[in-house]
Biopython code that builds the backbone (N, CA, C, O; Angstrom):
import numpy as np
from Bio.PDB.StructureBuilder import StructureBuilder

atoms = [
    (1, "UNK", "N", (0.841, -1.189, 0.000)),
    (1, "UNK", "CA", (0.000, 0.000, 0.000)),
    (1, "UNK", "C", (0.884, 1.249, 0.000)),
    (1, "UNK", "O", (2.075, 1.112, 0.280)),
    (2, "UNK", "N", (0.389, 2.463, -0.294)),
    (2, "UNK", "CA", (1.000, 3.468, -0.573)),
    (2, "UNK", "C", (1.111, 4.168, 0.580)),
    (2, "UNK", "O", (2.002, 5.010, 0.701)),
    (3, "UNK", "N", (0.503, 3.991, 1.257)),
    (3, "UNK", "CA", (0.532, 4.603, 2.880)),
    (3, "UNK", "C", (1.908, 3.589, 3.585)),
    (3, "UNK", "O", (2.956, 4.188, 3.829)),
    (4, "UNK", "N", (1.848, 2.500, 3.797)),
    (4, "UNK", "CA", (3.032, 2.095, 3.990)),
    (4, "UNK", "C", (4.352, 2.444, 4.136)),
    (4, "UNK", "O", (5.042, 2.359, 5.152)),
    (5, "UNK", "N", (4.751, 2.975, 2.687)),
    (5, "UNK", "CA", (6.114, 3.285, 2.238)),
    (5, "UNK", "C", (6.660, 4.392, 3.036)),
    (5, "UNK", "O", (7.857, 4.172, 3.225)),
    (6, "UNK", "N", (6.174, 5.796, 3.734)),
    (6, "UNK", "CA", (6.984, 6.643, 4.598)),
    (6, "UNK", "C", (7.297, 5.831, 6.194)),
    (6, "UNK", "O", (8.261, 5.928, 6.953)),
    (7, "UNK", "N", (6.160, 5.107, 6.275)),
    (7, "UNK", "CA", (6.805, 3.893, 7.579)),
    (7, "UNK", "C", (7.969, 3.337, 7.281)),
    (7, "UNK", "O", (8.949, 3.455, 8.018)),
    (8, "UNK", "N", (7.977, 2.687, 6.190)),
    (8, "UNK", "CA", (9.025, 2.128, 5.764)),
    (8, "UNK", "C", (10.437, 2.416, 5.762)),
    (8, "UNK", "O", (11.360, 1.607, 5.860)),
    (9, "UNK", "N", (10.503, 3.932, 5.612)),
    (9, "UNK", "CA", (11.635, 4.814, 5.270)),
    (9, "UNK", "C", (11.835, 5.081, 6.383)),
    (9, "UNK", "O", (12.994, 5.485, 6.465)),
    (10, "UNK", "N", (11.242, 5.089, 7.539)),
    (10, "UNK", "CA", (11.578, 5.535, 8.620)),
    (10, "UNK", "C", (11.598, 4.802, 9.816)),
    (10, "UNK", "O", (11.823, 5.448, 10.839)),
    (11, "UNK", "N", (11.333, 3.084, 9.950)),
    (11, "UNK", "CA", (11.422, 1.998, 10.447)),
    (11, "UNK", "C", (13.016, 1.678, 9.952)),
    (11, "UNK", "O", (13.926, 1.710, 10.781)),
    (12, "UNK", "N", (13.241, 1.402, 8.677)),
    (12, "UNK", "CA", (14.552, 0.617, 7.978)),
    (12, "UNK", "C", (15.532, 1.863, 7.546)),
    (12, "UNK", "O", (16.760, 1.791, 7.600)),
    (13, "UNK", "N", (15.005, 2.688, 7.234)),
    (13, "UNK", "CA", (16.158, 3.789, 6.714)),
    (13, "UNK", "C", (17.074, 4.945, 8.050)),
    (13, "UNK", "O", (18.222, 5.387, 8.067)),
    (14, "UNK", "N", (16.133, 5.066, 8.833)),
    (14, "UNK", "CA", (16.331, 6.441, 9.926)),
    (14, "UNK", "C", (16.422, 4.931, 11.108)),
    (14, "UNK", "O", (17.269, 5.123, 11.980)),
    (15, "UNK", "N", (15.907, 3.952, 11.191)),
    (15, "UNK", "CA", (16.202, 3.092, 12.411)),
    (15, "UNK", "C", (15.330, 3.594, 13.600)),
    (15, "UNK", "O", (15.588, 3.691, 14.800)),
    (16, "UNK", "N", (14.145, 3.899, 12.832)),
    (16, "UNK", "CA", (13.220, 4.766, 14.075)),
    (16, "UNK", "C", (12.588, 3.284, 14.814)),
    (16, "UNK", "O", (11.944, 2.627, 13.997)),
    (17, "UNK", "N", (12.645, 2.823, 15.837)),
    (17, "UNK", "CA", (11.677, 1.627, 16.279)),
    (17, "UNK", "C", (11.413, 2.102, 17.801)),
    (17, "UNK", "O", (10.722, 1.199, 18.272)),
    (18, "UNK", "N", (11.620, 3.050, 18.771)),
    (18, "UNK", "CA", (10.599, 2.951, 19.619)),
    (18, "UNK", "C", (11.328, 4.865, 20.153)),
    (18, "UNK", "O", (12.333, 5.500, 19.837)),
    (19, "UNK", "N", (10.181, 5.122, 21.030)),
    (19, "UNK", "CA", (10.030, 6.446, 21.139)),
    (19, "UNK", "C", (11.432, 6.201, 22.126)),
    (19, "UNK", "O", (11.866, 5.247, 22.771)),
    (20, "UNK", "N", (12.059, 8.162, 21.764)),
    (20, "UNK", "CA", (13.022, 8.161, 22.419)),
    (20, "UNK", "C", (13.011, 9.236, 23.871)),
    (20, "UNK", "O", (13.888, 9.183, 24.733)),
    (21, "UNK", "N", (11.766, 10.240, 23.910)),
    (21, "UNK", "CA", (11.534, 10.970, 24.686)),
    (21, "UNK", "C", (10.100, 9.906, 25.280)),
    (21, "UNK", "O", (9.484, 8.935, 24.838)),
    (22, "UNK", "N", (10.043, 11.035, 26.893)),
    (22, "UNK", "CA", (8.875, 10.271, 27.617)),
    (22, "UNK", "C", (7.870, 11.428, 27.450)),
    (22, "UNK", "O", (6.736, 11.087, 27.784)),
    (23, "UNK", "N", (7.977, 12.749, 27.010)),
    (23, "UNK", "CA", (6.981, 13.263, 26.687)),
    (23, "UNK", "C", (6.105, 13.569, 24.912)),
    (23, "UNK", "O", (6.777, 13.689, 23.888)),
    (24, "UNK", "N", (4.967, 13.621, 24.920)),
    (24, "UNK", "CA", (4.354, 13.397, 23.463)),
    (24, "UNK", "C", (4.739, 14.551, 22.680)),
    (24, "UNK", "O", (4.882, 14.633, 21.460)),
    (25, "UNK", "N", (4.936, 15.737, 23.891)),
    (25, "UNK", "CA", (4.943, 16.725, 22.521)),
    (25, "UNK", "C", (6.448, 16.212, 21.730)),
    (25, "UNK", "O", (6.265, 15.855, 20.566)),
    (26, "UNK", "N", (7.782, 16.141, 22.186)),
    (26, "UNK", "CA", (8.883, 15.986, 22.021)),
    (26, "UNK", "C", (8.658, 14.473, 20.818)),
    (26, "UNK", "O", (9.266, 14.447, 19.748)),
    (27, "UNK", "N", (7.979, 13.660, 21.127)),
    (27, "UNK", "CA", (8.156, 12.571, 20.393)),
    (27, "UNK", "C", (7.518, 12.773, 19.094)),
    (27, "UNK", "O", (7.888, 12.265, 18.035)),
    (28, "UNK", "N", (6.205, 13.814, 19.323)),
    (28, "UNK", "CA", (5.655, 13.900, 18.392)),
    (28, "UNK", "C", (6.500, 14.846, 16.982)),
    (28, "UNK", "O", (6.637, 14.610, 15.782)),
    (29, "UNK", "N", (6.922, 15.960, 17.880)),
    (29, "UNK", "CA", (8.328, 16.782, 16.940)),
    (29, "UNK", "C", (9.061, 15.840, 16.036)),
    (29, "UNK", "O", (9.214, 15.684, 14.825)),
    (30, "UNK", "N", (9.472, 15.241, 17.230)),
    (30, "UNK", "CA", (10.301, 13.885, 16.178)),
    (30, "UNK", "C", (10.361, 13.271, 14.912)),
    (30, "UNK", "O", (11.093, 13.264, 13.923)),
    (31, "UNK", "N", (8.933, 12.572, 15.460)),
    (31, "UNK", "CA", (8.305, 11.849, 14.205)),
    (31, "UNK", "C", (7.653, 13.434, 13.284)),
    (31, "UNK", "O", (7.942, 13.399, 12.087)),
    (32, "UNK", "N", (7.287, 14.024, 13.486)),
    (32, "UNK", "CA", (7.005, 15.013, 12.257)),
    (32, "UNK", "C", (8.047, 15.182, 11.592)),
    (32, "UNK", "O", (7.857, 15.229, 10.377)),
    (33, "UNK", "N", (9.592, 15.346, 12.102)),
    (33, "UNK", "CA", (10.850, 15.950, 11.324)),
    (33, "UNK", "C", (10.965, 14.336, 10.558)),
    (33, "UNK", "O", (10.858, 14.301, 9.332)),
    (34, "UNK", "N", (11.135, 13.323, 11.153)),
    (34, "UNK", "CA", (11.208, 12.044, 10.391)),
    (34, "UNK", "C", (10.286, 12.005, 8.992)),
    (34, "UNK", "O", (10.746, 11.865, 7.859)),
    (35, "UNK", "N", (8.909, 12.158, 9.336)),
    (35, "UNK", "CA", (7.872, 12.051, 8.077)),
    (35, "UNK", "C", (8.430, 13.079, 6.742)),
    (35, "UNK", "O", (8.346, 12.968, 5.518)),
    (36, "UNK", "N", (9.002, 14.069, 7.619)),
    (36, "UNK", "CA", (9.143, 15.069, 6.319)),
    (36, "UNK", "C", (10.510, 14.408, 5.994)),
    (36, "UNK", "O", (10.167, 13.464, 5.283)),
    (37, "UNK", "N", (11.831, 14.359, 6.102)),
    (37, "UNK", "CA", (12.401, 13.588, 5.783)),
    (37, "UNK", "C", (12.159, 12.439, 4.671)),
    (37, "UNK", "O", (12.563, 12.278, 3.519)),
    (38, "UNK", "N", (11.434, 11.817, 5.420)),
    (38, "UNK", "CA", (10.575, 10.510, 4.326)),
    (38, "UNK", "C", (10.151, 10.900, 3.049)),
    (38, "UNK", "O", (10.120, 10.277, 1.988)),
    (39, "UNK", "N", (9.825, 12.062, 3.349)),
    (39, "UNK", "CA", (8.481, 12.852, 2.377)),
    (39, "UNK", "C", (9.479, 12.837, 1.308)),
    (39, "UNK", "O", (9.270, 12.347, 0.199)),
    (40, "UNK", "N", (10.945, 13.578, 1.806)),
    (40, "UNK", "CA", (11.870, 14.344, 0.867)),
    (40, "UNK", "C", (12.554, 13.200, -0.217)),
    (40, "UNK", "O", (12.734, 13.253, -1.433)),
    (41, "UNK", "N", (12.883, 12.020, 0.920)),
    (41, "UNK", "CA", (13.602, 10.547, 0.454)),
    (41, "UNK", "C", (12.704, 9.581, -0.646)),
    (41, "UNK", "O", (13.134, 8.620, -1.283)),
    (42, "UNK", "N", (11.476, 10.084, -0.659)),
    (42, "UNK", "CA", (10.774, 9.225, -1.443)),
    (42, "UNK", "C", (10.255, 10.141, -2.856)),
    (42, "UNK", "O", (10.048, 9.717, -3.993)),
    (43, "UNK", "N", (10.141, 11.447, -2.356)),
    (43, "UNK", "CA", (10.230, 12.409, -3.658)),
    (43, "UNK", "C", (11.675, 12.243, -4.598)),
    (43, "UNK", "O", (11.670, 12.059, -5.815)),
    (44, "UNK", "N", (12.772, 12.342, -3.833)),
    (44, "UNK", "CA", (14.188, 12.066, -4.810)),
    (44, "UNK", "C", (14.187, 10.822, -5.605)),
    (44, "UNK", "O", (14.573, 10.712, -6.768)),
    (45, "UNK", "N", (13.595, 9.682, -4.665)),
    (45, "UNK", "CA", (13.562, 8.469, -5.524)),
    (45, "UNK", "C", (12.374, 8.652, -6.669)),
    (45, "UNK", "O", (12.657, 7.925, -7.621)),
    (46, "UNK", "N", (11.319, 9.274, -6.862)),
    (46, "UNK", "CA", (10.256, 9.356, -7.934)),
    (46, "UNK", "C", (10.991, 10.262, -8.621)),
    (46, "UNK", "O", (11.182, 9.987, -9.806)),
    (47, "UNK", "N", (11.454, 11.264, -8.205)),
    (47, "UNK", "CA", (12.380, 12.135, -9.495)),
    (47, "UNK", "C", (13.660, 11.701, -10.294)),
    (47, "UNK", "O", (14.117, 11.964, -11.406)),
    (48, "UNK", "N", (13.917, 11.165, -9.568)),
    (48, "UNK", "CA", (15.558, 10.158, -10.413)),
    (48, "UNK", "C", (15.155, 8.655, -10.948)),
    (48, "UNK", "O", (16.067, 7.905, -11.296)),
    (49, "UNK", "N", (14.096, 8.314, -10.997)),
    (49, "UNK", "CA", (13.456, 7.182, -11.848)),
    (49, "UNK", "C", (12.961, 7.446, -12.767)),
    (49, "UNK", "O", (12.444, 6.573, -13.463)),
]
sb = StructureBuilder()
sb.init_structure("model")
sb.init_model(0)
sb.init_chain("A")
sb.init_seg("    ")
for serial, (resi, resn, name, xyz) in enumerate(atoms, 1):
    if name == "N":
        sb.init_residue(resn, " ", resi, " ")
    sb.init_atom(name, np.array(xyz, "f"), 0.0, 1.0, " ", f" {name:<3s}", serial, name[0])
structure = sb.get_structure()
């Protein structure tokens, strides 16, 4: 599925597998800077194919 693939990038690529702060806002920062990341890593791969 297409929803999948930014998990993906950010499970196997960034090595994200469990929260690293104990508060949500901080974790949540996190994972937002990760997604966009993803966002960026999976746009380069559709543009260079």
């Amino acid at each position: 599925a297409r929803v999948e693939h930014p998990f993906h990038v950010i499970k196997n690529l960034f090595r994200h597998r469990k929260v690293r702060y104990k508060g949500l806002a901080k974790n949540r920062a996190q994972l937002e800077v990760l997604f966009g990341l993803a966002n960026l890593v999976l746009a380069k791969r559709a543009l260079l194919a």
